[in-house]
C-alpha positions in Angstrom: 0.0 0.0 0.0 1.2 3.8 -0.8 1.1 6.2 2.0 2.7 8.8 0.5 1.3 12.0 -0.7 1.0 12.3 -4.3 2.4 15.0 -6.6 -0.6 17.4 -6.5 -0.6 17.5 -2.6 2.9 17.9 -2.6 3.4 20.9 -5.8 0.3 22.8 -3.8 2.4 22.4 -0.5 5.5 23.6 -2.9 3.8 26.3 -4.2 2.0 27.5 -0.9 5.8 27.4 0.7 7.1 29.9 -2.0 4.7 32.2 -1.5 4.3 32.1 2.6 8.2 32.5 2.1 8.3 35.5 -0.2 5.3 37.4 2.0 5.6 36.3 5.2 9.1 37.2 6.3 10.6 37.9 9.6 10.3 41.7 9.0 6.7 41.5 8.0 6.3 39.5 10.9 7.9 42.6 13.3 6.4 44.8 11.8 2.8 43.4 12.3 3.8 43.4 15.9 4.1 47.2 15.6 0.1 47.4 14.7 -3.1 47.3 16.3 -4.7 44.2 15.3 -1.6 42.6 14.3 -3.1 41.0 10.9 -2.6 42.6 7.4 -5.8 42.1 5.8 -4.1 42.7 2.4 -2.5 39.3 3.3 -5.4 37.8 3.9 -6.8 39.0 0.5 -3.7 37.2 -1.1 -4.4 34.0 1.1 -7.6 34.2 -0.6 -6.8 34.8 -4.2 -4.4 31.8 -4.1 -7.8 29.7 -3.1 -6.4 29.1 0.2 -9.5 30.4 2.1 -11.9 27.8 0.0 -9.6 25.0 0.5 -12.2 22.9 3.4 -15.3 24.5 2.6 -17.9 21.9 0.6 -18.2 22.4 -3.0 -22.3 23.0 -1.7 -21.3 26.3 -0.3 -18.6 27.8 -3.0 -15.4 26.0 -1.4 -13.0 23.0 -3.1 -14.0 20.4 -0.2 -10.9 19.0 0.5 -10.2 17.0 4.1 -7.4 17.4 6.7 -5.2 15.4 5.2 -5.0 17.6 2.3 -4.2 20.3 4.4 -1.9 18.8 6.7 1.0 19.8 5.0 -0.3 23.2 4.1 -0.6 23.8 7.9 3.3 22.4 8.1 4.0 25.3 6.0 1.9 28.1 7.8 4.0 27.2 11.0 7.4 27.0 9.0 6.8 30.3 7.6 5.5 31.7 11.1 2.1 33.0 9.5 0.4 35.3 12.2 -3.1 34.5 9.7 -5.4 32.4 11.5 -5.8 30.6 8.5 -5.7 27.1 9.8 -7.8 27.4 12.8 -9.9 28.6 10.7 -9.6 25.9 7.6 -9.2 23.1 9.7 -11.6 24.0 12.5 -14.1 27.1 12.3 -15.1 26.0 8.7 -16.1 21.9 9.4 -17.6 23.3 12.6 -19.8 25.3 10.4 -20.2 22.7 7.8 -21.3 20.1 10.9 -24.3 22.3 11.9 -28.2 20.5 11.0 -30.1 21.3 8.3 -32.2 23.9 10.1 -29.3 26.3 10.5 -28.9 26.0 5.9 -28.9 29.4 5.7 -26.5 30.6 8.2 -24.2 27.7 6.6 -24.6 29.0 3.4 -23.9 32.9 4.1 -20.7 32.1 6.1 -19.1 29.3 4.7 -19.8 31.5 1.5 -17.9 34.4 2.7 -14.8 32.4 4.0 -14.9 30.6 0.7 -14.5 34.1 -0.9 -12.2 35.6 1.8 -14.6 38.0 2.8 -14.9 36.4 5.9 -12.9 35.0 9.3 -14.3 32.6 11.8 -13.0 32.3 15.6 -13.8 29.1 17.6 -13.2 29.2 21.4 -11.3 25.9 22.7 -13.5 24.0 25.3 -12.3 24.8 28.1 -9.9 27.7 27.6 -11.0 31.2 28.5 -9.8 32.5 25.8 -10.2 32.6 21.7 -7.3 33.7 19.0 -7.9 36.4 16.8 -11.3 37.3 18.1 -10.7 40.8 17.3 -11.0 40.3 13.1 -13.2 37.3 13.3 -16.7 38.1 12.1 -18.4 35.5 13.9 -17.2 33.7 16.8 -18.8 30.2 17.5 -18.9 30.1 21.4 -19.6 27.2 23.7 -22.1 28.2 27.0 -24.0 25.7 29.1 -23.9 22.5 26.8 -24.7 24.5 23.6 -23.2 26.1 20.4 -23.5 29.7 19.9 -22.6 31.8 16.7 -22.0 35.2 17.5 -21.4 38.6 15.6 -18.5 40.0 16.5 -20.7 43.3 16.7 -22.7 41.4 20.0 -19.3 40.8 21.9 -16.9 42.8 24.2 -13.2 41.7 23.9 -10.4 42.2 26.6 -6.7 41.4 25.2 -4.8 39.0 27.3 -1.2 39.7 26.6 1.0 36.5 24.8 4.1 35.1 25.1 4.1 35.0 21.3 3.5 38.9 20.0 1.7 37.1 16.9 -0.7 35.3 19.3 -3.7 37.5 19.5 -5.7 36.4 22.4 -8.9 37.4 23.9 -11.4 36.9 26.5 -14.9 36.9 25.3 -17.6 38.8 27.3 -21.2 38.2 26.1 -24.7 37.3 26.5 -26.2 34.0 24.9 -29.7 34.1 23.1 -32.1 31.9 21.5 -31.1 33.7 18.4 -27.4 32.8 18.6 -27.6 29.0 19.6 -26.9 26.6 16.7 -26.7 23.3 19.1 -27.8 22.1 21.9 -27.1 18.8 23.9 -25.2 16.1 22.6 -25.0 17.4 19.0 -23.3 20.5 20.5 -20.8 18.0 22.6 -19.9 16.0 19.4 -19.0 19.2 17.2 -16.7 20.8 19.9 -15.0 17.6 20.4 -14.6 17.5 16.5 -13.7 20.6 16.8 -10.9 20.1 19.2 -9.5 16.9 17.4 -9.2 19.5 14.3 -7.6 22.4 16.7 -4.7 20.0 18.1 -4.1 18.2 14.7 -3.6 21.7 13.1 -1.7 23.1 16.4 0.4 19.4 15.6 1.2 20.7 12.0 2.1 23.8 12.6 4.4 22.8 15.6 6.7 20.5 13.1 6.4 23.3 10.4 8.1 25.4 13.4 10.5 22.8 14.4 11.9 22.4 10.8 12.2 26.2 10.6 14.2 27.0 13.4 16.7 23.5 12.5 17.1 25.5 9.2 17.9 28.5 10.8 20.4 26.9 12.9 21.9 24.4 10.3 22.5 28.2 8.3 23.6 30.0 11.6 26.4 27.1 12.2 27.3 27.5 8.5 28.8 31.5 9.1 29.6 31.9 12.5 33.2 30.6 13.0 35.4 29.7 15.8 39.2 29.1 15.9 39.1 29.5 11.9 36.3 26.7 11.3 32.6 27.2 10.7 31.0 25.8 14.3 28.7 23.4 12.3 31.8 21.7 11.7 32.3 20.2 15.6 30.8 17.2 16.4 28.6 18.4 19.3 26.8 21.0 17.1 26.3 18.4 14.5 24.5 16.0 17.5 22.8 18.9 18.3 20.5 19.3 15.0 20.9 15.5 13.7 18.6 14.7 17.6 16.4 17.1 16.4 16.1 16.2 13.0 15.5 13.0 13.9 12.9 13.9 16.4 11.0 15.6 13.3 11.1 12.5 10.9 9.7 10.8 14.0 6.7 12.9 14.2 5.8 13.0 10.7 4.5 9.7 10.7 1.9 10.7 14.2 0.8 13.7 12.5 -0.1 12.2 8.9 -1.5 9.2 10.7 -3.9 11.7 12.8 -4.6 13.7 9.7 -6.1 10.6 7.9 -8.1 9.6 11.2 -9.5 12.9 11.0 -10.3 13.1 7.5 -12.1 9.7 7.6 -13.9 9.9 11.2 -12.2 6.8 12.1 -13.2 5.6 15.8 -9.1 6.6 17.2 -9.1 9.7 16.0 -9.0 11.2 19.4 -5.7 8.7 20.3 -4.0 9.7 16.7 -4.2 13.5 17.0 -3.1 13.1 20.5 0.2 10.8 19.5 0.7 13.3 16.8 0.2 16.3 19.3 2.8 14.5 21.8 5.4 14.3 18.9 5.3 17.2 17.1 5.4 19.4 20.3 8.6 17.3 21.6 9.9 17.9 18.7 9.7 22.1 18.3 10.7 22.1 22.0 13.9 20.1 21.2 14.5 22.2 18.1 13.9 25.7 20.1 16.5 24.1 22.6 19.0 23.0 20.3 18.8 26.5 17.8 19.0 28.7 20.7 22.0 26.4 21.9 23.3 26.8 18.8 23.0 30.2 18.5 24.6 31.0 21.3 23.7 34.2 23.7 22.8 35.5 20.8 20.0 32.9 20.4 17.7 35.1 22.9 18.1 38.5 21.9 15.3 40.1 19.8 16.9 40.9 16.7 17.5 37.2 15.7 15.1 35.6 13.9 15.1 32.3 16.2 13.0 34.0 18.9 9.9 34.4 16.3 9.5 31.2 15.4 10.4 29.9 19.5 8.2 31.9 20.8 5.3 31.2 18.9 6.1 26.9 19.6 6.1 27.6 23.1 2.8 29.0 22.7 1.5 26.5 20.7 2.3 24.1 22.9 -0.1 24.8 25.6 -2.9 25.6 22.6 -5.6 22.8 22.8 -4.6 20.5 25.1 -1.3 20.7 26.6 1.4 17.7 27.4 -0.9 16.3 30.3 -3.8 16.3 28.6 -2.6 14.8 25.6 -0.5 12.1 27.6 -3.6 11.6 29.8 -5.8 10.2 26.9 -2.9 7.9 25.8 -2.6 6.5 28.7 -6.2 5.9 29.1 -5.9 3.6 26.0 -3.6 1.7 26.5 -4.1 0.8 30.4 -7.7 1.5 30.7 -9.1 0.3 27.3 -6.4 -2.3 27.2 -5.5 -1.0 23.9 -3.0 -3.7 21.9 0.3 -2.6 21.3 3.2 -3.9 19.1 4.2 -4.8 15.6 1.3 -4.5 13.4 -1.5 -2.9 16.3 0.5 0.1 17.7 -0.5 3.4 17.2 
């Protein structure tokens, strides 16, 4: 059997890198820092006009209906090129929350999804259980959890208080505001089933982004070691800078088989979804936390100051990695499969 991606999946991902690289760079990045809202909606438009935006949404509402598996590796990219663009919480989770809803709620799914299809549009979705929502401050409608029910919300109907980030990119709010009859979309278990969707989709695309990171800042390194020299020799020539990346690297070949696995459970529905995105969480994380170690080792002190490049991509993995379920949580459902579902492990049944 073939598990590999095949040549479309993998000229779009080519094509989406060359572009993520030529308009999001580190000084964009700064500068972005420097603004209100932090997003350039001119960037967005571009995002847009390359199809990205349409990407998830069903062909029914204007959109190219792909799954997560076709954008698992267009998420790698978004984190290897540091995009601030909520662009995959919103393609991976906001739009098949939407898409989820019953047929009584046709219209509201046909108006939004139609907008993000067109770019005209940005979806927030809070995480259950976490106070706080991303880039609820250019989200037209946020869908909010209250009391065993979904709510979609105007942005117009909510008060937003910035919490400050570790990660300047990371725009986080808390969301003050009243639920109606008017604004609930679910109720009961239907509402239950599409935030736990929803937070399957969340960590799978917080995974991809995380090994996108990690890859970015061994490159960085790996280009670092090349130009700075001590006593006359490039230091990516001693043997303990070289151990340095090759534990990383190998961390990040380790994780790509997690994350894709995940990104097909997803896709499909399967049953383990829940203990695929989890493994893949687990990995990917470990693995931009070793690489943010390793670069920063490599760089030196000057692997912490500001003007180096390293610290964008760092901080925004350190951030990530306590978005949608952190280590305990993650490790907490694994270990619930394999000791309390009495999961089968080994050759041919692991995970």
């Amino acid at each position: 059997m073939d598990f590999s991606f095949n040549s479309d999946q993998l000229l779009f991902q080519d094509n989406v890198r060359g572009f993520l690289l030529n308009e999001v760079t580190p000084e964009r990045i700064r500068a972005l820092w420097q603004t209100d809202s932090g997003r350039c909606d001119p960037l967005w438009a571009q995002l847009a006009e390359l199809g990205l935006t349409a990407l998830t949404v069903p062909e029914a509402y204007g959109g190219l209906g792909l799954g997560a598996l076709d954008f698992v590796l267009l998420a790698q990219e978004c984190g290897y090129a540091g995009l601030p663009e909520p662009l995959v919480d919103t393609m991976l989770v906001a739009v098949p929350l939407l898409a989820g809803l019953d047929a009584s709620h046709e219209a509201l799914k046909h108006d939004w999804l139609g907008r993000v299809a067109a770019g005209q549009a940005r979806v927030a979705v809070c995480e259950p259980g976490n106070p706080l929502v991303a880039d609820a401050h250019v989200a037209d409608l946020l869908l909010l959890s209250h009391d065993d029910a979904l709510h979609a919300v105007p942005r117009a109907a909510v008060e937003l208080v910035r919490n400050p980030s570790l990660d300047p990119s990371r725009q986080l709010f808390q969301v003050r505001w009243t639920p109606t009859e008017a604004t609930c979309v679910a109720r009961g278990e239907q509402a239950r089933q599409l935030l736990a969707q929803a937070f399957e989709h969340g960590a799978l695309g917080c995974a991809a982004q995380l090994l996108g990171l990690a890859k970015r800042m061994v490159d960085l390194a790996v280009d670092y070691s090349a130009e700075r020299k001590q006593f006359g020799k490039p230091i990516g020539s001693f043997q303990a800078i070289k151990h340095l990346m090759a534990d990383a690297a190998v961390r990040i070949e380790f994780a790509k088989g997690p994350l894709y696995r995940a990104a097909h459970a997803a896709a499909h529905g399967e049953a383990g979804q829940a203990l695929a995105v989890s493994h893949a969480r687990l990995a990917s994380a470990e693995a931009a936390l070793l690489a943010a170690r390793n670069a920063i080792q490599t760089h030196g002190a000057m692997g912490y100051t500001w003007e180096v490049d390293l610290q964008l991509f760092a901080k925004r993995a350190w951030a990530l990695d306590k978005a949608w379920g952190d280590a305990a949580l993650h490790k907490g459902r694994v270990r619930e499969a394999l000791f309390e579902q009495q999961r089968a492990i080994g050759a041919g049944t692991t995970f």
